[in-house]
PQR file with spaces between the fields and no chain letter, atoms N, CA, C, O and H, PARSE charges and radii, in Angstrom:
ATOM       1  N    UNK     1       0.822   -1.186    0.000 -0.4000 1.5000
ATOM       2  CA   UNK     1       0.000    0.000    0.000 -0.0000 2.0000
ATOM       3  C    UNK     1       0.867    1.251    0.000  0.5500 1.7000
ATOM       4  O    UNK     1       0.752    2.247   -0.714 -0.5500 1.4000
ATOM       5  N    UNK     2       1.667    1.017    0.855 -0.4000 1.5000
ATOM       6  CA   UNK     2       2.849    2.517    1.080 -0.0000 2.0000
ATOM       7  C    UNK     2       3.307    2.549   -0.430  0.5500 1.7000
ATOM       8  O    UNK     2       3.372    3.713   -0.827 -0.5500 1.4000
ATOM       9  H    UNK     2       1.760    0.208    1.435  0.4000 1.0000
ATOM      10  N    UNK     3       3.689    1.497   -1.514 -0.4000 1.5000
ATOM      11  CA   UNK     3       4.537    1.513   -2.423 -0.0000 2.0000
ATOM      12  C    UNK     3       3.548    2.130   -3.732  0.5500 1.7000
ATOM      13  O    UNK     3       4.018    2.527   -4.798 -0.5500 1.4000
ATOM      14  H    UNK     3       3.636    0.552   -1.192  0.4000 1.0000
ATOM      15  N    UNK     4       2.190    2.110   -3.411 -0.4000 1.5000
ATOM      16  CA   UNK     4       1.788    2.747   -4.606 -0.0000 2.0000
ATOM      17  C    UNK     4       0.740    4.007   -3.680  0.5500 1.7000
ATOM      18  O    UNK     4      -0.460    4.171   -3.900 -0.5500 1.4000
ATOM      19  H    UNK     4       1.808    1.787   -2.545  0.4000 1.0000
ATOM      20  N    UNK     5       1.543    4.767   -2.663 -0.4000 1.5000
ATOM      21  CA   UNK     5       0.514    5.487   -1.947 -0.0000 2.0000
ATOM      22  C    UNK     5      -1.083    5.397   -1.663  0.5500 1.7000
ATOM      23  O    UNK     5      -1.856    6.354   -1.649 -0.5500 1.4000
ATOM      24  H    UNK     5       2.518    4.633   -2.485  0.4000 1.0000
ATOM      25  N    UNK     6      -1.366    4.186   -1.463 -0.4000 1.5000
ATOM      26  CA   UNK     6      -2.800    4.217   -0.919 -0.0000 2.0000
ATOM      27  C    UNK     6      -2.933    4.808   -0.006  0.5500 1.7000
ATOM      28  O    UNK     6      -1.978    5.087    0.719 -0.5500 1.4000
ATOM      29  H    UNK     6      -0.738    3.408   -1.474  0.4000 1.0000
ATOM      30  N    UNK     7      -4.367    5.245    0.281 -0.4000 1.5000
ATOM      31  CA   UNK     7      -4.331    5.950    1.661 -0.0000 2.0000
ATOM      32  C    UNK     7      -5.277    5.030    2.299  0.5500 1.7000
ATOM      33  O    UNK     7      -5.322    5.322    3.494 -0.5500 1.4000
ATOM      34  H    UNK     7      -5.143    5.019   -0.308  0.4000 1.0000
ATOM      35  N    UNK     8      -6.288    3.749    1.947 -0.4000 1.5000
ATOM      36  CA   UNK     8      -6.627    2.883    2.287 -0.0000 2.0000
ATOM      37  C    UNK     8      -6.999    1.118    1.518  0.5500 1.7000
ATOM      38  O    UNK     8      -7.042    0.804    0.328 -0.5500 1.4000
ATOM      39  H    UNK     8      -6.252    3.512    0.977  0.4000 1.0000
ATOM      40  N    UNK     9      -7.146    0.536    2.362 -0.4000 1.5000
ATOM      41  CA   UNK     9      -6.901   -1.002    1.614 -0.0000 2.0000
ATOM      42  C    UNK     9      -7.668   -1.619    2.712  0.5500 1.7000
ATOM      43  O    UNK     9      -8.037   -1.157    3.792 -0.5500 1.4000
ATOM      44  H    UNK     9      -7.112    0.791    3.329  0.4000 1.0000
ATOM      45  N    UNK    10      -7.867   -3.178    1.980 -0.4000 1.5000
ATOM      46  CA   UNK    10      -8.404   -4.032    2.585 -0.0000 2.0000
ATOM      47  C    UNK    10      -7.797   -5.591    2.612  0.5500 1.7000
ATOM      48  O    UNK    10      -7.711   -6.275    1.593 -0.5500 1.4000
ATOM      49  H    UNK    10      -7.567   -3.553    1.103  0.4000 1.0000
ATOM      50  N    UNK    11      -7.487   -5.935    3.628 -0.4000 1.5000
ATOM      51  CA   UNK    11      -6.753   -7.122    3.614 -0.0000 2.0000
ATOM      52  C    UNK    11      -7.680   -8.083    3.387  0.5500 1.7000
ATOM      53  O    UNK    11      -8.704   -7.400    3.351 -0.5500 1.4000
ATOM      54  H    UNK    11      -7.557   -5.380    4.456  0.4000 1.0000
ATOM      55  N    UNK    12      -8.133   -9.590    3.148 -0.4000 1.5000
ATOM      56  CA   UNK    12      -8.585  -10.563    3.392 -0.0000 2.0000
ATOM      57  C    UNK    12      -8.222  -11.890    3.457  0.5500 1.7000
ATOM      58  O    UNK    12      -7.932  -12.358    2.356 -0.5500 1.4000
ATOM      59  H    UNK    12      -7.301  -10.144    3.177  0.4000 1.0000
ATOM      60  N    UNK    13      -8.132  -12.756    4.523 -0.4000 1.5000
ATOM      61  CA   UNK    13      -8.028  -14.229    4.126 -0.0000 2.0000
ATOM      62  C    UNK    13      -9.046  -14.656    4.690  0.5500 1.7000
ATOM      63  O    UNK    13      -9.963  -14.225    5.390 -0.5500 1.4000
ATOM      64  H    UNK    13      -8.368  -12.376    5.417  0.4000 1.0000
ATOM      65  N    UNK    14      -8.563  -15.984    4.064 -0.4000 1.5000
ATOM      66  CA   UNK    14      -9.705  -17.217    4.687 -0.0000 2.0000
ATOM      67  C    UNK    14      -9.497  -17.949    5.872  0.5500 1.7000
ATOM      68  O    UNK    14     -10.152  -18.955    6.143 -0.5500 1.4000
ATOM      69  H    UNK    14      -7.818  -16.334    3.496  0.4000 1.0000
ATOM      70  N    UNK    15      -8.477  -17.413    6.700 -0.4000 1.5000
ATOM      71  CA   UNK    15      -7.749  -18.212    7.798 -0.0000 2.0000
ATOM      72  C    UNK    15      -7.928  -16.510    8.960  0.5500 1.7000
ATOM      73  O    UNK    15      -8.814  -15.657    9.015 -0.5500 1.4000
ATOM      74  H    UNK    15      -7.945  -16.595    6.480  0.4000 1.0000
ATOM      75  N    UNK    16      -6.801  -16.658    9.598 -0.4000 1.5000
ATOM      76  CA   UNK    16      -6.982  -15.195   10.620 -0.0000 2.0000
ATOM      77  C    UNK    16      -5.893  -14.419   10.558  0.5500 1.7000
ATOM      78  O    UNK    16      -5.358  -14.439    9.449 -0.5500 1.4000
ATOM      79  H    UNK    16      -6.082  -17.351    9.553  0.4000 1.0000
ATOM      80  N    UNK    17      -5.391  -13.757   11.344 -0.4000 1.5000
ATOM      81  CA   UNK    17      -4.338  -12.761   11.458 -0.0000 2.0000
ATOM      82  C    UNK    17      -3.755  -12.640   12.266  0.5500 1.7000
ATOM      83  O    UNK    17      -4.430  -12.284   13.232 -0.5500 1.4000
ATOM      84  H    UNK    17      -5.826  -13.741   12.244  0.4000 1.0000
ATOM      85  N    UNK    18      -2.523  -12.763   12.521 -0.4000 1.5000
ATOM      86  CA   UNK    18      -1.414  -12.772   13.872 -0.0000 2.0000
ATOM      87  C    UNK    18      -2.126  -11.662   14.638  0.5500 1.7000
ATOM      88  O    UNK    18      -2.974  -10.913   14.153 -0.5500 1.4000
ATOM      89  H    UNK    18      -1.975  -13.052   11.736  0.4000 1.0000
ATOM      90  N    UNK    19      -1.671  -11.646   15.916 -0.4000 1.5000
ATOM      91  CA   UNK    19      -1.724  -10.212   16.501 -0.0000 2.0000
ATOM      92  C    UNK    19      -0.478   -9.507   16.663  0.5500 1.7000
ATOM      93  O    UNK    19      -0.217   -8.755   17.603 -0.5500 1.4000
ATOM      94  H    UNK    19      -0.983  -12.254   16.310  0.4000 1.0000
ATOM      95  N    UNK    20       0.266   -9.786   15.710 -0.4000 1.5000
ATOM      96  CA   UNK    20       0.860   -8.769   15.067 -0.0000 2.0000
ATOM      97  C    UNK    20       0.884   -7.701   13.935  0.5500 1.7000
ATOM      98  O    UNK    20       1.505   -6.646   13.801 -0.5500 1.4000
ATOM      99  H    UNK    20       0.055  -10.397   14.947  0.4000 1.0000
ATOM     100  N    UNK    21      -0.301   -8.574   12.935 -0.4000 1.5000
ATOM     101  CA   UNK    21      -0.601   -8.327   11.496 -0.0000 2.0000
ATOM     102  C    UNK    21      -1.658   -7.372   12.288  0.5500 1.7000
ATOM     103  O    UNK    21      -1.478   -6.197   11.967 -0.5500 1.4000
ATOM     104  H    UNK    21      -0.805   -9.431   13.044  0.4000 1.0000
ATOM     105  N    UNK    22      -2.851   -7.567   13.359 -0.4000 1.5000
ATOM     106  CA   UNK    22      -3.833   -6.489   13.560 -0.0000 2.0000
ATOM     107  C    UNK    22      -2.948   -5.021   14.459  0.5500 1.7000
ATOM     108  O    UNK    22      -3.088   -3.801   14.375 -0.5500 1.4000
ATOM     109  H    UNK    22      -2.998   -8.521   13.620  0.4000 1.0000
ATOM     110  N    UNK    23      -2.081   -5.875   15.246 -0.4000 1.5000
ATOM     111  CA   UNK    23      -1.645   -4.439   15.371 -0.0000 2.0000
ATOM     112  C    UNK    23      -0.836   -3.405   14.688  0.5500 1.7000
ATOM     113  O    UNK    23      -0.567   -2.276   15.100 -0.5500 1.4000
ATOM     114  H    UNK    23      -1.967   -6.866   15.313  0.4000 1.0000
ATOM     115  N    UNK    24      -0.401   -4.119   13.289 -0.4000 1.5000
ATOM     116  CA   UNK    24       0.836   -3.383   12.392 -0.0000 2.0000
ATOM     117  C    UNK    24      -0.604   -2.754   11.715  0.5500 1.7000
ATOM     118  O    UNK    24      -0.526   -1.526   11.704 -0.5500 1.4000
ATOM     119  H    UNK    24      -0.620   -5.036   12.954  0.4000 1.0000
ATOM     120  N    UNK    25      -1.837   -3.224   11.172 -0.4000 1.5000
ATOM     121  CA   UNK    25      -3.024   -2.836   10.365 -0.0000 2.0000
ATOM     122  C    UNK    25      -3.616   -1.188   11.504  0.5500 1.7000
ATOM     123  O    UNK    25      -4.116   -0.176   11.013 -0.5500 1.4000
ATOM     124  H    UNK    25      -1.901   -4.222   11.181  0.4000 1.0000
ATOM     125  N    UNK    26      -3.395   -1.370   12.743 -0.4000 1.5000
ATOM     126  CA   UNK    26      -4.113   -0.670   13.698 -0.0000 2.0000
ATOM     127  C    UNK    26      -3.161    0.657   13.613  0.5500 1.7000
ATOM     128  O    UNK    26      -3.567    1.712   13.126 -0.5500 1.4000
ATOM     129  H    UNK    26      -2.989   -2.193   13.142  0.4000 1.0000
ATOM     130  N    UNK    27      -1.884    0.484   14.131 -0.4000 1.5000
ATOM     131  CA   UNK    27      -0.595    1.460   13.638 -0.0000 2.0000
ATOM     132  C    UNK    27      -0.528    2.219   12.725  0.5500 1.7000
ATOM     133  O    UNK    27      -0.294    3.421   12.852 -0.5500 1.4000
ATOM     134  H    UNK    27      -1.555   -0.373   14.527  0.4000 1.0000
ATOM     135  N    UNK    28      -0.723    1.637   11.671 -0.4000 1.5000
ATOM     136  CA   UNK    28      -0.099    1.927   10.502 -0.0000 2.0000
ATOM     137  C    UNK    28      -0.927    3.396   10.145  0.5500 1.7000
ATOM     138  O    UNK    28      -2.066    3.682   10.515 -0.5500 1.4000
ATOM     139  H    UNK    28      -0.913    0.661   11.569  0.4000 1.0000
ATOM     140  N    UNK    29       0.076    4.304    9.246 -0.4000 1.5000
ATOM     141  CA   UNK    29      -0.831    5.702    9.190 -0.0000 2.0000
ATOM     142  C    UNK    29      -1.792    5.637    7.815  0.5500 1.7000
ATOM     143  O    UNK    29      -1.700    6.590    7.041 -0.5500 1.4000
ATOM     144  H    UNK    29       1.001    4.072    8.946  0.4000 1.0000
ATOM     145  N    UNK    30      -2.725    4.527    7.483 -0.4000 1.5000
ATOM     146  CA   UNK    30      -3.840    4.601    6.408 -0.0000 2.0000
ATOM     147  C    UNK    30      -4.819    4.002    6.707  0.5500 1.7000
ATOM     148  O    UNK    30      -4.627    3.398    7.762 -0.5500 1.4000
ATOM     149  H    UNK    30      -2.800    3.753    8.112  0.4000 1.0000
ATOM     150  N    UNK    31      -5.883    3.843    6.274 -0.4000 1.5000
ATOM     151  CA   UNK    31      -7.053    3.079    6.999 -0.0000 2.0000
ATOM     152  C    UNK    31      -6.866    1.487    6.250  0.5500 1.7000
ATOM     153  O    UNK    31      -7.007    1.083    5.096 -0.5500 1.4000
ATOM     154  H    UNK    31      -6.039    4.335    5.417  0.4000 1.0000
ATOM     155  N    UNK    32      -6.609    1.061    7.108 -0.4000 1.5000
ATOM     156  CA   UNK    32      -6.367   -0.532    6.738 -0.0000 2.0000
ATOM     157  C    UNK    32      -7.341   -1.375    7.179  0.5500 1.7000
ATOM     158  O    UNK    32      -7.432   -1.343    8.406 -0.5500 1.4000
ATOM     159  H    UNK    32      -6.495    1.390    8.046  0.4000 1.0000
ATOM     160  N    UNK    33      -8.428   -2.432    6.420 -0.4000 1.5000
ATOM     161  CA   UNK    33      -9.174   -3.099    7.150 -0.0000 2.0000
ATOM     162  C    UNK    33      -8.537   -4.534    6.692  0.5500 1.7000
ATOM     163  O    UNK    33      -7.952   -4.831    5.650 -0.5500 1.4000
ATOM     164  H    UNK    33      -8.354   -2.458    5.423  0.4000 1.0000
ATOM     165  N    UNK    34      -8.886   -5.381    7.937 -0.4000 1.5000
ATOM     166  CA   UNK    34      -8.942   -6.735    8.054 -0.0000 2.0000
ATOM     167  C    UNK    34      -9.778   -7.692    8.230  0.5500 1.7000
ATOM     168  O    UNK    34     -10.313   -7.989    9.298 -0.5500 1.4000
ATOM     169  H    UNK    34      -9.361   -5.140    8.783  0.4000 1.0000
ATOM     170  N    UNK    35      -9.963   -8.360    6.889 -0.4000 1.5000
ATOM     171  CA   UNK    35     -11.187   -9.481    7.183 -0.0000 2.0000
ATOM     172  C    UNK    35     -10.708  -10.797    7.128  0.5500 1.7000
ATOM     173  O    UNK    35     -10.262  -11.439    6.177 -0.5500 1.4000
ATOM     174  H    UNK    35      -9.528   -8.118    6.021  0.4000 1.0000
ATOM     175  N    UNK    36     -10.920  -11.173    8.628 -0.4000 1.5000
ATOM     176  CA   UNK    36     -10.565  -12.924    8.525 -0.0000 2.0000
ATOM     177  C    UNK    36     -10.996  -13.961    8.146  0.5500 1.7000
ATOM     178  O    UNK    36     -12.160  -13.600    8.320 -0.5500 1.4000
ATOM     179  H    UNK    36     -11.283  -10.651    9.400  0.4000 1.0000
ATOM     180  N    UNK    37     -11.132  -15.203    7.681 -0.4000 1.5000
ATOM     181  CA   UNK    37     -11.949  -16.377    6.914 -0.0000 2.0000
ATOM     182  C    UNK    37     -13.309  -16.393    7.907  0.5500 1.7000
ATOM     183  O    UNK    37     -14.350  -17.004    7.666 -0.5500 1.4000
ATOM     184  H    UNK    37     -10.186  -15.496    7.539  0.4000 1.0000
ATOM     185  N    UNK    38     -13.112  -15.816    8.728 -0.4000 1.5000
ATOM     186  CA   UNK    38     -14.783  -16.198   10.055 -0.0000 2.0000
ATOM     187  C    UNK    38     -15.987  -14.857    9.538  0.5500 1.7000
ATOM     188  O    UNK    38     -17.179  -15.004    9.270 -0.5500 1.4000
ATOM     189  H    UNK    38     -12.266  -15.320    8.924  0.4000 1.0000
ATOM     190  N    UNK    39     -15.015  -13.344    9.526 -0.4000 1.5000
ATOM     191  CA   UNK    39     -15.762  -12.425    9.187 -0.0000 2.0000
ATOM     192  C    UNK    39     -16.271  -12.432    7.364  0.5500 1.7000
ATOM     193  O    UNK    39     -17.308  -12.072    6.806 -0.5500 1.4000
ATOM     194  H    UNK    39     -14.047  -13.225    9.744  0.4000 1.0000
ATOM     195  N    UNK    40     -15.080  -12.977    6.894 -0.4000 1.5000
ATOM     196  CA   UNK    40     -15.255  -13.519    5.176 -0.0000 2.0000
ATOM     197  C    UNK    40     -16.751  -14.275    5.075  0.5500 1.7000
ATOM     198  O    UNK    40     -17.692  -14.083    4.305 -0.5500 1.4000
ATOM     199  H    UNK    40     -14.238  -13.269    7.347  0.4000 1.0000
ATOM     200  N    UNK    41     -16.594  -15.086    6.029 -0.4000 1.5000
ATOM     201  CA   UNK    41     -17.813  -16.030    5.955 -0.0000 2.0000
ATOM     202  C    UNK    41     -19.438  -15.632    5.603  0.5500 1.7000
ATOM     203  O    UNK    41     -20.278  -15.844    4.729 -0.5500 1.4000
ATOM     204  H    UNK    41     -15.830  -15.243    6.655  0.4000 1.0000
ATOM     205  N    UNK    42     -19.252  -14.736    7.207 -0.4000 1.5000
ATOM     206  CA   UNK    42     -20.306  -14.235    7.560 -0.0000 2.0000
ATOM     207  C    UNK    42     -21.089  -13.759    6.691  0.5500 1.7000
ATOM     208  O    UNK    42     -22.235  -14.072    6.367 -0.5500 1.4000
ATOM     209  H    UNK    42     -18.569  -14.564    7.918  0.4000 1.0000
ATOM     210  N    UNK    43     -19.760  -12.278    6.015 -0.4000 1.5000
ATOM     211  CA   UNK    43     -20.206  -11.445    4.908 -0.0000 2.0000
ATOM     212  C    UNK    43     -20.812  -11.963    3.961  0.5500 1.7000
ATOM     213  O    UNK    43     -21.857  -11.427    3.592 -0.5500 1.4000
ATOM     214  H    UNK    43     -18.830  -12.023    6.278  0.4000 1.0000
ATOM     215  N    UNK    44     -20.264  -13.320    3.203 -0.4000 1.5000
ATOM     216  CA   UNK    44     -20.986  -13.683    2.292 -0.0000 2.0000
ATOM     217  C    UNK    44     -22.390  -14.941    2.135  0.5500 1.7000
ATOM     218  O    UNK    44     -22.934  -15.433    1.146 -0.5500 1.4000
ATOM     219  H    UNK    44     -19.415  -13.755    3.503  0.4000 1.0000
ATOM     220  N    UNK    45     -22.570  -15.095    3.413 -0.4000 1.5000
ATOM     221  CA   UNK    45     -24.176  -15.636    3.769 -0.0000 2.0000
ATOM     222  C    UNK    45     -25.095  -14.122    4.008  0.5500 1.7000
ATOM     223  O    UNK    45     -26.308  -13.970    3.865 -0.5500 1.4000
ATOM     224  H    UNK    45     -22.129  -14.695    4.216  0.4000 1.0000
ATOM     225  N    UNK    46     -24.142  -13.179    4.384 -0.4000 1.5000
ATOM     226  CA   UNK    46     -25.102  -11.897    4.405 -0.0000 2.0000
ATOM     227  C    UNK    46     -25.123  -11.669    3.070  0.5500 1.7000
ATOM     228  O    UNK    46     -26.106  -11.009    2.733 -0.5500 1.4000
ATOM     229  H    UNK    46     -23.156  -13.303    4.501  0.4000 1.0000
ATOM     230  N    UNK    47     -24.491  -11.935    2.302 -0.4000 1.5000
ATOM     231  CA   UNK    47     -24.881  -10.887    0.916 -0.0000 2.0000
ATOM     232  C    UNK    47     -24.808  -12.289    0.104  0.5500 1.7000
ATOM     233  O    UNK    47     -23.983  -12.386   -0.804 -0.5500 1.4000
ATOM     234  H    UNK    47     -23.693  -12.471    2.576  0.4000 1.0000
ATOM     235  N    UNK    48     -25.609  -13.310    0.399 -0.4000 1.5000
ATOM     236  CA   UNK    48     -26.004  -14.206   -0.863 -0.0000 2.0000
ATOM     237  C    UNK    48     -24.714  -14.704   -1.558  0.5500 1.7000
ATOM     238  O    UNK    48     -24.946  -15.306   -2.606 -0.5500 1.4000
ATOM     239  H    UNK    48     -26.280  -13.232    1.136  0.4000 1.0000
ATOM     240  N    UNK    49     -23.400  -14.593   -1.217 -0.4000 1.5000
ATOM     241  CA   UNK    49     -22.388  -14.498   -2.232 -0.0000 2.0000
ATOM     242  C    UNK    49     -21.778  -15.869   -2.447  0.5500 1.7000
ATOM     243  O    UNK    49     -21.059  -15.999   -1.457 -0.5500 1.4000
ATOM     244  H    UNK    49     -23.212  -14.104   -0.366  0.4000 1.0000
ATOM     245  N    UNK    50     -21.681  -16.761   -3.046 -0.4000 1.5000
ATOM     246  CA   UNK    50     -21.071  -18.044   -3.450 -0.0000 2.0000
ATOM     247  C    UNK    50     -21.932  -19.185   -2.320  0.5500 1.7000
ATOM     248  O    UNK    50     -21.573  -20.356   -2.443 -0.5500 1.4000
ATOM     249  H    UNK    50     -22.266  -16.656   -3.850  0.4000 1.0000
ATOM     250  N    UNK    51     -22.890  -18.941   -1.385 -0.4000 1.5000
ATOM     251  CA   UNK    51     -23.642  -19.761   -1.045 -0.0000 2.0000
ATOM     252  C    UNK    51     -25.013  -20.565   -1.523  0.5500 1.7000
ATOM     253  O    UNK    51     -25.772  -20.137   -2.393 -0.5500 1.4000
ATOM     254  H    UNK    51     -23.182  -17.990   -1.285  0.4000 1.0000
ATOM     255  N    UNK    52     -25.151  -21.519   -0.965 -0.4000 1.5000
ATOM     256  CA   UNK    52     -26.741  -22.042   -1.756 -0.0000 2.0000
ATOM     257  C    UNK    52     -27.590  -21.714   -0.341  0.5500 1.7000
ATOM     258  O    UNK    52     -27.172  -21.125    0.655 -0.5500 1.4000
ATOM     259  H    UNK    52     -24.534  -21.867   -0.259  0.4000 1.0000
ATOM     260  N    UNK    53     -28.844  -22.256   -0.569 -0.4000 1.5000
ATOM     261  CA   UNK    53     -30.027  -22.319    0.819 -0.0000 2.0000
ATOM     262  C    UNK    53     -30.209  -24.129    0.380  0.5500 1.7000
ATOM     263  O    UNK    53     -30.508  -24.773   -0.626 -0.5500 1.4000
ATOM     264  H    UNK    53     -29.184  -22.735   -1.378  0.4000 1.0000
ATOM     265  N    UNK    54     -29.860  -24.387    1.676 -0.4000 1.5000
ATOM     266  CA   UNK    54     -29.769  -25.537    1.971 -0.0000 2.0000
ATOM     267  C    UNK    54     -31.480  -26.168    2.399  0.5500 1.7000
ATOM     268  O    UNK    54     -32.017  -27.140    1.867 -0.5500 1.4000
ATOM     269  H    UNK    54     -29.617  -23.864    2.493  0.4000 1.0000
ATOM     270  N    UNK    55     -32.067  -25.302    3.477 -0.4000 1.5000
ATOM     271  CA   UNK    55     -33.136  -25.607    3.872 -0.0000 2.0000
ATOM     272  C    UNK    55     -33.690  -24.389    4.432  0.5500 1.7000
ATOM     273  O    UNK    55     -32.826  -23.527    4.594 -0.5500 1.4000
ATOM     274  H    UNK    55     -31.631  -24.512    3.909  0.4000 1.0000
ATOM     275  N    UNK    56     -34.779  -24.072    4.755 -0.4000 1.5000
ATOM     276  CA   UNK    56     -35.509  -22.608    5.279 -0.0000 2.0000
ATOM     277  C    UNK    56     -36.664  -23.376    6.375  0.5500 1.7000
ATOM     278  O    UNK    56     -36.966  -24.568    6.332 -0.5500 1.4000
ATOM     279  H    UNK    56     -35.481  -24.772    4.623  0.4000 1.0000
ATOM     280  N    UNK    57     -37.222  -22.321    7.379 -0.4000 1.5000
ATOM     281  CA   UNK    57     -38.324  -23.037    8.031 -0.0000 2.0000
ATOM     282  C    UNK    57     -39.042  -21.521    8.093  0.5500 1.7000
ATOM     283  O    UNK    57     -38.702  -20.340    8.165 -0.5500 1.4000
ATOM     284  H    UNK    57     -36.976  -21.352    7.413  0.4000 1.0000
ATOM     285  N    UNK    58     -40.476  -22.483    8.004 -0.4000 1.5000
ATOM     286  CA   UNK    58     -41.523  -21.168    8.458 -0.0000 2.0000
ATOM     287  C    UNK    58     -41.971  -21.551    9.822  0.5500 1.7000
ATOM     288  O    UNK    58     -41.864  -22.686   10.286 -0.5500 1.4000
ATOM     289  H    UNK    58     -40.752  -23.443    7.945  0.4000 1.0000
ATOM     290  N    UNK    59     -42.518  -20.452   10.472 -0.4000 1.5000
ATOM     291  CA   UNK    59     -42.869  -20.286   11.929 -0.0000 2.0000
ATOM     292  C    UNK    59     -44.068  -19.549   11.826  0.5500 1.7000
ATOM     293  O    UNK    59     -44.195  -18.501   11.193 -0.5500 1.4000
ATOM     294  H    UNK    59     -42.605  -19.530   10.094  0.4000 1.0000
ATOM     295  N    UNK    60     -45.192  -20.301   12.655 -0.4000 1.5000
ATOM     296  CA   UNK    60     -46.464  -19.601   11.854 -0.0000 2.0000
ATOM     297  C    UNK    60     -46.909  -19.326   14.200  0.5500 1.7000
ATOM     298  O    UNK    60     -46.482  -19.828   15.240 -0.5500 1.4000
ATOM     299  H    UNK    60     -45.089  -21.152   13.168  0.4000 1.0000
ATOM     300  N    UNK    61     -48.005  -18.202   13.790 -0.4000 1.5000
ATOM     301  CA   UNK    61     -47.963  -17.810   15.189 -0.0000 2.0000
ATOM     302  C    UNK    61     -50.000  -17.832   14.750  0.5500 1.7000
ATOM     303  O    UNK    61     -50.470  -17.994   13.624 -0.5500 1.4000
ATOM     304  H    UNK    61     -48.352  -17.794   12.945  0.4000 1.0000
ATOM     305  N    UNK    62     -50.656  -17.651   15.831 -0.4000 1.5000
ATOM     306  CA   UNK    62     -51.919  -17.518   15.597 -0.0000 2.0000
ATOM     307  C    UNK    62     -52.336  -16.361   15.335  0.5500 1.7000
ATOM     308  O    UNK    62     -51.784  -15.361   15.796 -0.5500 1.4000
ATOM     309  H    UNK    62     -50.274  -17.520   16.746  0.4000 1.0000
ATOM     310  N    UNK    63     -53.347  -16.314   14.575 -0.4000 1.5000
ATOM     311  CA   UNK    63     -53.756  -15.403   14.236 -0.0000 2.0000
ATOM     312  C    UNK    63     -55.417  -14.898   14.961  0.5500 1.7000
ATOM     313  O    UNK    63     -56.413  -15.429   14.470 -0.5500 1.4000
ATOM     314  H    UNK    63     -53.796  -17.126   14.200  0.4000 1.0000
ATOM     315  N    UNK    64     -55.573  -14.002   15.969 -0.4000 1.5000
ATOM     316  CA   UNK    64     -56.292  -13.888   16.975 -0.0000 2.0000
ATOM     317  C    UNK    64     -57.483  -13.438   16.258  0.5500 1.7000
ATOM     318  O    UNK    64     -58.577  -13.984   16.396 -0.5500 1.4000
ATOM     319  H    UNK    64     -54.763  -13.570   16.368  0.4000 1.0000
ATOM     320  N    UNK    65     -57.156  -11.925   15.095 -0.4000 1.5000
ATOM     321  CA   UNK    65     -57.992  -11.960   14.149 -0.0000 2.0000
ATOM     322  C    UNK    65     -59.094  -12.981   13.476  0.5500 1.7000
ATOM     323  O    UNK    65     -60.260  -12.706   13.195 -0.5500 1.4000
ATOM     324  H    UNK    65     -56.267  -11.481   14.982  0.4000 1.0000
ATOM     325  N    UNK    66     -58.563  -13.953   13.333 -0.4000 1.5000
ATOM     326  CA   UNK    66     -59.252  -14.620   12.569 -0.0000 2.0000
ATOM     327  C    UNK    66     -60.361  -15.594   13.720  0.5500 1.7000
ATOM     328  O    UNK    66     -60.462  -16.785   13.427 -0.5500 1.4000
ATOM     329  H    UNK    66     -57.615  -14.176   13.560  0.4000 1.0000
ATOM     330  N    UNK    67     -60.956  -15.224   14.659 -0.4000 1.5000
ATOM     331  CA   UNK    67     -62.037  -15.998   15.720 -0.0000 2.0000
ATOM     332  C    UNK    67     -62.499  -14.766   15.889  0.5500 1.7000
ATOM     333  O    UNK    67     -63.149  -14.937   16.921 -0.5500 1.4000
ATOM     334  H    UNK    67     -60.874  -14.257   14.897  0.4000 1.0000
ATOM     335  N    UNK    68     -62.596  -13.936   15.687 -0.4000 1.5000
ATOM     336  CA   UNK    68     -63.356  -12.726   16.091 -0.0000 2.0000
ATOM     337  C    UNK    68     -64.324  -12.480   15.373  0.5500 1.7000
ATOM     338  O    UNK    68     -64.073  -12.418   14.169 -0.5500 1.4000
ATOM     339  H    UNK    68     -62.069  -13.796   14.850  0.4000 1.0000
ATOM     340  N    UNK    69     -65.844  -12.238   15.836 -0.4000 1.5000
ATOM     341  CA   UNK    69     -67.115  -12.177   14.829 -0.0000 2.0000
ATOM     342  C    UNK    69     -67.133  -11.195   14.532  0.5500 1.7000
ATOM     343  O    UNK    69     -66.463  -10.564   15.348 -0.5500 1.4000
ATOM     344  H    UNK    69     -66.048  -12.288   16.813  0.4000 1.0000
ATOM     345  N    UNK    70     -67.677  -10.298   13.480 -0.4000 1.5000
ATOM     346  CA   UNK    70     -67.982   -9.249   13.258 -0.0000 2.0000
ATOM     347  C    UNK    70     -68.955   -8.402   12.944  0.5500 1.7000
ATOM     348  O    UNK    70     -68.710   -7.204   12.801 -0.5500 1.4000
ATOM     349  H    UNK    70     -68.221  -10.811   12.816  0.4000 1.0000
């Protein structure tokens, strides 16, 4: 990043990061983010990204409305 002047970047793996790598990222004078294979994950069940839907469930609650005469 220093070598082509960024002033911010984003790291990612699929594994984690020393706590040396978060504190050289925390230090360092540019905004540096770090995403580890756990937060990688997450992100991409949040945003649909290279996952399938395996299974879904519905949850049905009563509906009180519907016994009431009118």
């Amino acid at each position: 990043m220093h070598g082509k002047k960024a002033d911010k970047g984003v790291f990612i793996t699929t594994s984690s990061f020393s706590k040396n790598a978060r504190a050289y990222a925390a230090d360092v004078g540019t905004n540096v983010i770090l995403i580890c294979g756990k937060h990688l994950a997450q992100l991409m069940i949040d945003h649909d990204v290279g996952v399938s839907e395996v299974s879904s469930y519905t949850i049905k609650k009563i509906d009180t409305d519907y016994f009431i005469d009118e």
